[in-house]
C-alpha positions as CSV (number, residue, x, y, z in Angstrom):
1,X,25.2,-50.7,58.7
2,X,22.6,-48.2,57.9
3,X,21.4,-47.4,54.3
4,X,20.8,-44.1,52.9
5,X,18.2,-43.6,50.1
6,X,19.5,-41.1,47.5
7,X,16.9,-41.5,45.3
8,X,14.8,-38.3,46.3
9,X,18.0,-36.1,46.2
10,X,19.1,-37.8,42.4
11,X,15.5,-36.7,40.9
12,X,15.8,-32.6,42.5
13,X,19.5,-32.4,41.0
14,X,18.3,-34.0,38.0
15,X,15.2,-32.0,37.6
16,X,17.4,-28.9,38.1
17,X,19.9,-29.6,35.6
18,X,17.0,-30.7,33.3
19,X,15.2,-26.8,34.0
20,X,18.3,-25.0,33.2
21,X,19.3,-26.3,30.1
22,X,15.7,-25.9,28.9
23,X,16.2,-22.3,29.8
24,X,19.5,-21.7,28.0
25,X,18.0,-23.4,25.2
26,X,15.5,-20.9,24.8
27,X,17.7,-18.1,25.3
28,X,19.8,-18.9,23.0
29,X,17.1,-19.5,20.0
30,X,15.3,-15.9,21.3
31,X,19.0,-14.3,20.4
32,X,19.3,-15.8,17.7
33,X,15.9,-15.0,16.1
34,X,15.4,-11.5,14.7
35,X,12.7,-9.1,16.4
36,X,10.9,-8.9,12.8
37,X,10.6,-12.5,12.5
38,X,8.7,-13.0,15.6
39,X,6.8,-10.1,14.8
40,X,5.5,-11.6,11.5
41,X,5.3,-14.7,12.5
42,X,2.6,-13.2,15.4
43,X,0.6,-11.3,12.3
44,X,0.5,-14.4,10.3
45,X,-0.9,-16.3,13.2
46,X,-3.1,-13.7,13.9
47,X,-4.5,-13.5,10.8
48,X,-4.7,-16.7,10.3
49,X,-6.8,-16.8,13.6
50,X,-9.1,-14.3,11.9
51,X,-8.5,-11.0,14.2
52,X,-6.4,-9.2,12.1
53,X,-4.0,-5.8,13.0
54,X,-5.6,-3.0,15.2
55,X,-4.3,-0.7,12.3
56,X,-6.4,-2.9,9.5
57,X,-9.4,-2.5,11.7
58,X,-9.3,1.0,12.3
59,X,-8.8,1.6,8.2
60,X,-11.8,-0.5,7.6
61,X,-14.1,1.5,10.2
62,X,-12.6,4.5,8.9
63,X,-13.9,3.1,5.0
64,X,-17.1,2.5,7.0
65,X,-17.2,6.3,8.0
66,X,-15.9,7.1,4.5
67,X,-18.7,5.7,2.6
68,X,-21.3,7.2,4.9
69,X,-19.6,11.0,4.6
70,X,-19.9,10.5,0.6
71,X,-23.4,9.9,0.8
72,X,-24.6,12.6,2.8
73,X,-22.0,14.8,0.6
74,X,-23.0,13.3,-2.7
75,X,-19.5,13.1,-3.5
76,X,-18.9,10.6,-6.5
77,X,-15.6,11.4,-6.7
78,X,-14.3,10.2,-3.2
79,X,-17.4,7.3,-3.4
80,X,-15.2,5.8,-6.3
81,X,-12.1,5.3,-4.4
82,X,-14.1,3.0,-1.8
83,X,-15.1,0.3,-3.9
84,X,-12.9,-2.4,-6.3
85,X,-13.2,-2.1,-10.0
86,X,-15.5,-5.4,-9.6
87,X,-17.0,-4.4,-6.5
88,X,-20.9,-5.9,-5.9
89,X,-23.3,-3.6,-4.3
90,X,-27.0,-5.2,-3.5
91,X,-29.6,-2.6,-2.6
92,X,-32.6,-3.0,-0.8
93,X,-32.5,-6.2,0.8
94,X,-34.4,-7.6,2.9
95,X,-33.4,-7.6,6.7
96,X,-31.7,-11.3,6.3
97,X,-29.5,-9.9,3.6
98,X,-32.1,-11.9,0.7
99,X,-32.9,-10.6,-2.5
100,X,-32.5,-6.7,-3.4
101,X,-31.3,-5.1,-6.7
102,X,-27.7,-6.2,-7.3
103,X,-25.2,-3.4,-9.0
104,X,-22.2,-5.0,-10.6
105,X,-18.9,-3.1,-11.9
106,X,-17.5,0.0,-10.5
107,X,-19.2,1.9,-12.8
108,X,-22.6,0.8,-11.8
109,X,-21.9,0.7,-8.1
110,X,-21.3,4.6,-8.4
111,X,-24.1,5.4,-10.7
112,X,-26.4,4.1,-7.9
113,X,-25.1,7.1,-6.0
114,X,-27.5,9.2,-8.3
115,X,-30.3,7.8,-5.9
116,X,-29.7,10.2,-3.1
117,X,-30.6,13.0,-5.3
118,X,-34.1,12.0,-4.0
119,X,-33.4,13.6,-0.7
120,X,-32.2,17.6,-0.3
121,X,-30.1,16.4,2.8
122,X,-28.9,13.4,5.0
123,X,-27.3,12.6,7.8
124,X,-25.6,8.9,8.3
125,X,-24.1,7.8,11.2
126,X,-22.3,4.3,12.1
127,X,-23.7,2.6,14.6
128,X,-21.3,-0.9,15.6
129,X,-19.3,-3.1,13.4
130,X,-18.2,-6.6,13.5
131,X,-15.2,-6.4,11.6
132,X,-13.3,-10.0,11.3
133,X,-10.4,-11.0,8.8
134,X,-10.1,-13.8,7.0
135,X,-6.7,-13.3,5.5
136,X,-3.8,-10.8,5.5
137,X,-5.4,-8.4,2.8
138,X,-9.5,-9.6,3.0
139,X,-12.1,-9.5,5.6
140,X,-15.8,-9.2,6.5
141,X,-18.0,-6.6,8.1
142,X,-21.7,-7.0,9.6
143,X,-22.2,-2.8,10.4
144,X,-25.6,-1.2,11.3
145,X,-26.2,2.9,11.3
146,X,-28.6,5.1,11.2
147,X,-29.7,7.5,8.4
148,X,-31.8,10.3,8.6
149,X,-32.9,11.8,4.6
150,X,-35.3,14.7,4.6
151,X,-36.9,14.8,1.3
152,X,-38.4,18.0,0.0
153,X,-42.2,19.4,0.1
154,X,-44.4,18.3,-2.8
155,X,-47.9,19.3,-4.6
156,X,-48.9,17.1,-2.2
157,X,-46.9,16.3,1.3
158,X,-44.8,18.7,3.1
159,X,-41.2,18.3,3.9
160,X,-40.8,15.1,5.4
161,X,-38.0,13.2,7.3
162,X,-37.2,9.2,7.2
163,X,-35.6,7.7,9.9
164,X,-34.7,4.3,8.8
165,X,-32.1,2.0,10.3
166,X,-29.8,0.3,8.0
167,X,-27.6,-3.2,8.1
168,X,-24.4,-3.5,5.5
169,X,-23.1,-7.0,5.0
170,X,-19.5,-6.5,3.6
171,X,-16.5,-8.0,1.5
172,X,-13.3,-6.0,1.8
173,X,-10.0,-6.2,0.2
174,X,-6.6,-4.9,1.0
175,X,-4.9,-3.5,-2.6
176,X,-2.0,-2.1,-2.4
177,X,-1.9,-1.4,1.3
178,X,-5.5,0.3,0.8
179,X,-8.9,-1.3,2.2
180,X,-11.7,-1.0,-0.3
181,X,-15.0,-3.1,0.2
182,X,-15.6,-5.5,-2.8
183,X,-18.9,-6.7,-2.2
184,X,-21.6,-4.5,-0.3
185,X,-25.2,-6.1,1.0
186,X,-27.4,-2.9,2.1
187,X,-30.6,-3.8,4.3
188,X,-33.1,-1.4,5.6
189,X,-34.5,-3.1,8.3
190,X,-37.1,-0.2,9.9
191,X,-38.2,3.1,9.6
192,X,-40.5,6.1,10.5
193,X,-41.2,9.1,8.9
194,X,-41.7,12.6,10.4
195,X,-42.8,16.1,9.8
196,X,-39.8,18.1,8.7
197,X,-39.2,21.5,11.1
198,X,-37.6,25.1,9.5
199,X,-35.0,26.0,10.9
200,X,-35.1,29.8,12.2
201,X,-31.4,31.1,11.5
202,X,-30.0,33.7,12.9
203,X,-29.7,36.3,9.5
């Protein structure tokens, strides 16, 4: 009598069965999860990953942009609001982010501010920024940008303009659903000077 070999047919139905209650299994647990837990749980393990929200990235590049627009403004006033009440700001440092004068306390880090007083008018503008968080409310920034400072005529030399390129190592801090930056490494890293040229307006 001829034998028949089920065993290949066992395994599919088997396998099938297996398939579909893996399926209702994870049906079931997607229902029974709430939309907000899964989306926390994605922002913790995206943070945790170190990329952070798009929305937490734009704020920080729009701190970036901040800090530039109150130094071409001179505005001490909206300059404060950028920085923690222990914020560290380093100035002048060399291109590795070594050395420098180091500012300490709010109070100091907006008194520096007084320095641009050396030039009549400046332009700053960002150039690219790495922008990576460590945690839900810190992160880092490497930023470069370019600043342009005209400083007035002299006794002795006329009008002049410095182009210098800058690099900011950063610290930043989420308080109370605001960035600020907490620590702050400025390094020029090169630079040429030019012959300022009037501007004929108009009237």
């Amino acid at each position: 009598m001829p034998t028949t070999d089920f065993a290949p047919e066992r395994r599919r139905m088997l396998t099938m069965l297996g398939t579909g209650a893996a399926v209702a299994g994870l049906g079931a647990l997607a229902a029974a999860t709430p939309a907000n837990a899964v989306s926390e749980d994605y922002e913790l393990a995206a943070s945790a990953c170190g990329t952070g929200t798009a929305e937490d990235e734009l704020a920080i590049r729009r701190l970036l942009e901040t800090y530039l627009f109150a130094v071409d403004t001179k505005d001490k006033t909206v300059f404060r609001t950028l920085f923690t009440d222990d914020a560290v700001l380093t100035v002048m440092a060399h291109p590795d982010g070594t050395a420098g004068i180091v500012k300490t306390g709010i109070e100091a880090v907006v008194a520096n501010l007084d320095g641009a007083a050396a030039w009549g008018y400046s332009t700053h503008v960002t150039a690219n920024a790495y922008i990576k968080a460590t945690s839900r409310t810190t992160a880092t920034g490497d930023s470069h940008a370019t600043a342009q400072l005209v400083y007035p005529a002299t006794a002795t030399a006329p009008e002049t303009v410095v182009v210098r390129g800058i690099r900011y190592r950063d610290e930043y801090v989420k308080i109370a659903g605001v960035w600020k930056i907490r620590k702050r490494v400025f390094s020029p890293t090169w630079q040429y000077n030019g012959a300022s040229v009037q501007i004929n307006y108009p009237n």
